[in-house]
PLY file of the C-alpha trace (Angstrom):
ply
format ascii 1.0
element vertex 121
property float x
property float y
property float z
element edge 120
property int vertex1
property int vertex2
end_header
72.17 85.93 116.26
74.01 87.77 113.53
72.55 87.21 110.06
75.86 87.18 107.39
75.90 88.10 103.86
79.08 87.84 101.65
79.13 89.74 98.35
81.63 91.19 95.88
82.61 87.88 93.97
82.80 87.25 90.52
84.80 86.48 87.61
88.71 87.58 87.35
91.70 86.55 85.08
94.65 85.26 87.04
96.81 88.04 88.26
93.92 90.29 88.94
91.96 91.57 92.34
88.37 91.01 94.00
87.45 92.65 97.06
84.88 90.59 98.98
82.30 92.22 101.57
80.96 90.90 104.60
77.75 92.64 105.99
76.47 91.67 109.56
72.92 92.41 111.13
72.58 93.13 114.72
74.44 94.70 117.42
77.24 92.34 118.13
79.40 92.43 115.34
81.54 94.91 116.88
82.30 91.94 119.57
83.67 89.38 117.71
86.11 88.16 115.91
85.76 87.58 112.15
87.13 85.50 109.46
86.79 84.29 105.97
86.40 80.77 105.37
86.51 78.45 101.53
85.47 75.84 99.38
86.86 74.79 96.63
84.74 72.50 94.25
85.19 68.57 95.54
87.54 69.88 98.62
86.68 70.66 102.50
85.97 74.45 103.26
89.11 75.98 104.83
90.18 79.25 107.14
91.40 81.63 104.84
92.26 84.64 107.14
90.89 85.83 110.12
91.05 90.01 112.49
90.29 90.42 115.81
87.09 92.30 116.85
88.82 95.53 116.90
91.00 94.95 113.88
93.91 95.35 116.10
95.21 91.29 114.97
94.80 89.80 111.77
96.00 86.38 110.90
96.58 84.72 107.19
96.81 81.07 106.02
99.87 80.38 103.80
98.14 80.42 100.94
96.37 84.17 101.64
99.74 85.60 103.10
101.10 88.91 101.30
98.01 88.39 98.16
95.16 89.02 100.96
94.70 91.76 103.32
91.70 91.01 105.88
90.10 94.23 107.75
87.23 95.23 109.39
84.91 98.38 109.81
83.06 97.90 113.23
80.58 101.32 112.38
79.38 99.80 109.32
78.95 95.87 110.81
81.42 94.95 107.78
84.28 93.10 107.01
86.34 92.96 103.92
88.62 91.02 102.30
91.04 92.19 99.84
92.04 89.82 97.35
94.74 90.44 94.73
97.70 88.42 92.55
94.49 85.90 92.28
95.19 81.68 91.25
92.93 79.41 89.85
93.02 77.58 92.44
91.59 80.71 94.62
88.36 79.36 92.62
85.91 78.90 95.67
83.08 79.64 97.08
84.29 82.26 99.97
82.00 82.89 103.52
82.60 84.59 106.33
81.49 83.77 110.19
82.29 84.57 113.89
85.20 82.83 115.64
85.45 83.29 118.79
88.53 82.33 120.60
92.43 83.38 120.64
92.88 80.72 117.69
90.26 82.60 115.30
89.57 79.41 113.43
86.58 78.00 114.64
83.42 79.04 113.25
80.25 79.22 115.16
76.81 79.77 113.76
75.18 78.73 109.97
76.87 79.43 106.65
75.61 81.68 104.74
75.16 81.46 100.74
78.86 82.88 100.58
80.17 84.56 97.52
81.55 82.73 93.89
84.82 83.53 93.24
85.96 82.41 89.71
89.53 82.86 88.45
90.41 81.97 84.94
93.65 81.11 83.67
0 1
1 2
2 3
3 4
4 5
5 6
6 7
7 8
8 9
9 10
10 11
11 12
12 13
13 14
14 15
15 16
16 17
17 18
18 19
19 20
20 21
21 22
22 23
23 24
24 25
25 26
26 27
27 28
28 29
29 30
30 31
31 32
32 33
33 34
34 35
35 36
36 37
37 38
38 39
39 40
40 41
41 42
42 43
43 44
44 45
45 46
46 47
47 48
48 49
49 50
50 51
51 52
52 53
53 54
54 55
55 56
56 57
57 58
58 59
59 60
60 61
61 62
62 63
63 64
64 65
65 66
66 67
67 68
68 69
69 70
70 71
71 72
72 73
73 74
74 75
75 76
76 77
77 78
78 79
79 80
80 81
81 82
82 83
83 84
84 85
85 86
86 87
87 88
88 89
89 90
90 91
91 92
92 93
93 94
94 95
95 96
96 97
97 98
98 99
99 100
100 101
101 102
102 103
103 104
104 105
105 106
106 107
107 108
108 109
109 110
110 111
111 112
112 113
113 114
114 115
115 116
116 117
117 118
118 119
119 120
């Protein structure tokens, strides 16, 4: 089983840029698809973007489209996630697991300890 760890959070004023990392143990990484999941103090985690095993498809939700950029590099068992024009209410904790599937939204596995992201106003 892959073990996950999420880094590269912090503290940012609104308007600024974060990039988070994703670093996978084991062989497999290369194999699945990834994607970056949050939660938002008192709210459900939620799919926040999502690329294809070989980085070939990448998929956003509304609220990450054209301020996040999701990418992969398969010979260092990492994924990123570029975050930039960062809201408030981008305030989460922010993970990242395996889905599997066409959809690229299902998460199988444990959560890690995921990453604080805090944006100030």
């Amino acid at each position: 089983q892959m073990q996950l760890v999420e880094s590269g959070g912090g503290l940012v004023q609104a308007g600024g840029s974060l990039r988070l990392s994703c670093a996978a143990s084991g062989r497999t990484f290369g194999t699945y698809n990834m994607a970056w999941f949050r939660q938002a103090p008192g709210k459900e985690r939620e799919w926040v973007a999502a690329v294809s095993w070989a980085g070939s498809t990448t998929k956003y939700a509304d609220s990450a489209k054209d301020r996040f950029t999701i990418s992969r590099d398969n010979t260092k068992n990492t994924m990123y996630l570029q975050m930039n024009s960062l809201r408030p209410e981008d305030t989460a904790v922010y993970y990242c697991m395996p889905v599997p599937g066409a959809a690229m939204r299902n998460p199988v596995g444990s959560w890690g300890q995921g990453t604080q992201v805090t944006v100030s106003s």
